[in-house]
N, C-alpha and C positions, 0 to 999 in steps of 0.2 A: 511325630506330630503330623507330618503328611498323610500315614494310615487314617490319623485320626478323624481329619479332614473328608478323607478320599471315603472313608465310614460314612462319614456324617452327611454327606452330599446322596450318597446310596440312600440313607435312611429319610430324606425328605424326596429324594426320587419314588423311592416306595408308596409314601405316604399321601405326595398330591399328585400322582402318575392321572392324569382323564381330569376329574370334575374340578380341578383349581380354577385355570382360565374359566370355564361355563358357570361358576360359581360367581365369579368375578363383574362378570359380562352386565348380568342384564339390571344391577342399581343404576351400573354409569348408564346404560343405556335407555332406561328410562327415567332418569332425573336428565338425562338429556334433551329427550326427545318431549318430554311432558314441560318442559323451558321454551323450545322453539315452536312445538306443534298443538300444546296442549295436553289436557289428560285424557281424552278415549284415543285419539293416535298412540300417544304414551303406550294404553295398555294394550294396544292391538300390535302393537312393534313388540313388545315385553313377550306378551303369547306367543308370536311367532319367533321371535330368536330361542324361546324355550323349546317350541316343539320342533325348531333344526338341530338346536343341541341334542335332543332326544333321541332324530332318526339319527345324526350322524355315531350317537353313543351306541345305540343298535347295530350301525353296519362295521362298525370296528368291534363288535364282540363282545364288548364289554360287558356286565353282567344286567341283564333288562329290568331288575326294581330299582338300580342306581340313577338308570335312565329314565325310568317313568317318574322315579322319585323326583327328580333336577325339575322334571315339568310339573308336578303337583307342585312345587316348592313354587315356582314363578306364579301357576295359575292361581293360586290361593291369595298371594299378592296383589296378580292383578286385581282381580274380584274383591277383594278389601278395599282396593282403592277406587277402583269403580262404580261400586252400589253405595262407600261413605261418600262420595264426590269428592275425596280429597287424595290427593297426591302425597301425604303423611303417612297415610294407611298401609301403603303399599308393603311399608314395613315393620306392620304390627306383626305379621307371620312371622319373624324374623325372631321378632320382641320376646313371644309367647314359646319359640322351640329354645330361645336363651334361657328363659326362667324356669323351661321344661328342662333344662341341663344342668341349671344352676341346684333346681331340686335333685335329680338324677343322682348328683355327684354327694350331698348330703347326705342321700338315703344310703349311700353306696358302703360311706364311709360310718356310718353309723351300723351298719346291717354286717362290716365286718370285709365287706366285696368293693374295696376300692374299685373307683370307675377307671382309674388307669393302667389296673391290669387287668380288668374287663376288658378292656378298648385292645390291649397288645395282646390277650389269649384270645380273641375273636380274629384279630390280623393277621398274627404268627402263627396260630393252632400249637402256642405251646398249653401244656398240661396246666389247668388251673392249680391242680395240688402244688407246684410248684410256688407260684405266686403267694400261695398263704401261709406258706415257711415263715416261722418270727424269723428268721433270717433273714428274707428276701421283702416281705410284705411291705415293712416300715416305710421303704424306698418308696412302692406305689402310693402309700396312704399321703406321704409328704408332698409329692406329684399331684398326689390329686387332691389336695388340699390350696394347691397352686392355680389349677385348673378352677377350683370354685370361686375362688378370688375373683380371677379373670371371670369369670361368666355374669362374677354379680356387677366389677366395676362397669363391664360393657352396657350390660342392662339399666344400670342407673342414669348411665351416661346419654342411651337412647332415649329412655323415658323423660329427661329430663329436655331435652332438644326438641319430642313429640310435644310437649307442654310449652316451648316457645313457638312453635310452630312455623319453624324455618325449614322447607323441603329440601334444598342444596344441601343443608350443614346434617342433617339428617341422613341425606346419601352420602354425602362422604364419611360422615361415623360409619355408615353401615358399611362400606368399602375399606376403609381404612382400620376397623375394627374388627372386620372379617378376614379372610386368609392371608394378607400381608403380617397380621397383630397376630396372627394362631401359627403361621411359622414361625416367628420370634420365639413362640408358646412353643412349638415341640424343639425347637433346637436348644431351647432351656430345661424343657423335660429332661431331653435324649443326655446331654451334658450332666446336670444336675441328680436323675435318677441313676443314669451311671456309678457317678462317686458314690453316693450312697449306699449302691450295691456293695461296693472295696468296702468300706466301710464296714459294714455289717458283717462282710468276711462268709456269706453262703455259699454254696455250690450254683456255677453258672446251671442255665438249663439243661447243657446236651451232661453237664457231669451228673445234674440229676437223674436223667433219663436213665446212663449206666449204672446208676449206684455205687459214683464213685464213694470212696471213705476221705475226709480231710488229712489233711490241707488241702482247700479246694484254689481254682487258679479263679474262681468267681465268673462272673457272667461277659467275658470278651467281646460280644457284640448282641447291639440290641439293646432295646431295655423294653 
């Protein structure tokens, strides 16, 4: 049980290792700041705590479109929020990469190429042929039928808060629905598509790799 743990701690260290906290940062801080200072201070703090996360994402190495990414992500906000004059806005960019994921994960799963072994053969650089095993696949398609859920209740629940037109309860959705609610999301993947793997009784990936023959001991770590 401790392995399993001391796993599972690794595996969301992997996962929000840089852009959690910087991901986090700049709702509160401009539903903060657009409370006490207004909303062009709002968005001129929002810009700037974007483009320090940026350079500092830069001098630690990290990879430079994750970075530029983080500040197109804030500046698109601001500017939403800035040219509609409303401080709702801010998180319509939010709204629109939710629906764009919510479709994402539909097409994914209809086209045959679940999004959640998409997402772990882009991270891992395991062998996609793996993943599409009737052995293995089901696991991801269940995952990612999990994953859709979540992106449409989030999206409802925003849209429906942007239509009362409360900026606080809005920012806190956006915070509370965002990387605290998506680690909930992978630690329930990680657990959940696991079993399913035993389950299913495929060969992990490194037995694929060799060509092992079954009895396979199935996929030990990861999913």
């Amino acid at each position: 049980m401790r392995h399993k743990w001391k796993e599972l701690v690794q595996e969301l260290s992997f996962i929000t290792k840089g852009p959690t906290f910087d991901a986090l940062l700049p709702p509160i801080v401009f539903a903060t700041a657009n409370g006490l200072l207004g909303l062009n201070p709002a968005v001129v703090i929002a810009l700037s705590l974007g483009a320090v996360s940026m350079v500092r994402r830069v001098r630690r190495g990290q990879v430079w479109y994750y970075a530029v990414g983080g500040f197109v992500a804030v500046a698109l906000a601001a500017t939403f929020a800035f040219f509609t004059r409303s401080p709702l806005h801010f998180y319509v960019p939010e709204m629109i990469s939710g629906g764009l994921l919510l479709v994402g994960s539909m097409v994914s799963l209809y086209i045959g190429r679940p999004i959640a072994a998409l997402v772990s053969h882009v991270a891992r650089g395991w062998p996609l042929a793996w993943f599409l095993r009737p052995d293995v696949k089901p696991a991801y398609e269940l995952v990612s039928w999990v994953w859709a859920m979540f992106f449409l209740v989030r999206l409802l629940i925003m849209l429906f808060l942007l239509r009362q037109g409360d900026a606080y309860d809005l920012a806190w959705a956006s915070i509370l629905l965002g990387w605290p609610f998506i680690l909930l999301l992978l630690v329930f993947s990680f657990v959940f598509g696991r079993w399913q793997l035993q389950k299913l009784g495929g060969p992990g990936v490194q037995e694929y790799l060799e060509g092992k023959k079954p009895p396979w001991e199935g996929q030990l770590r990861g999913f």
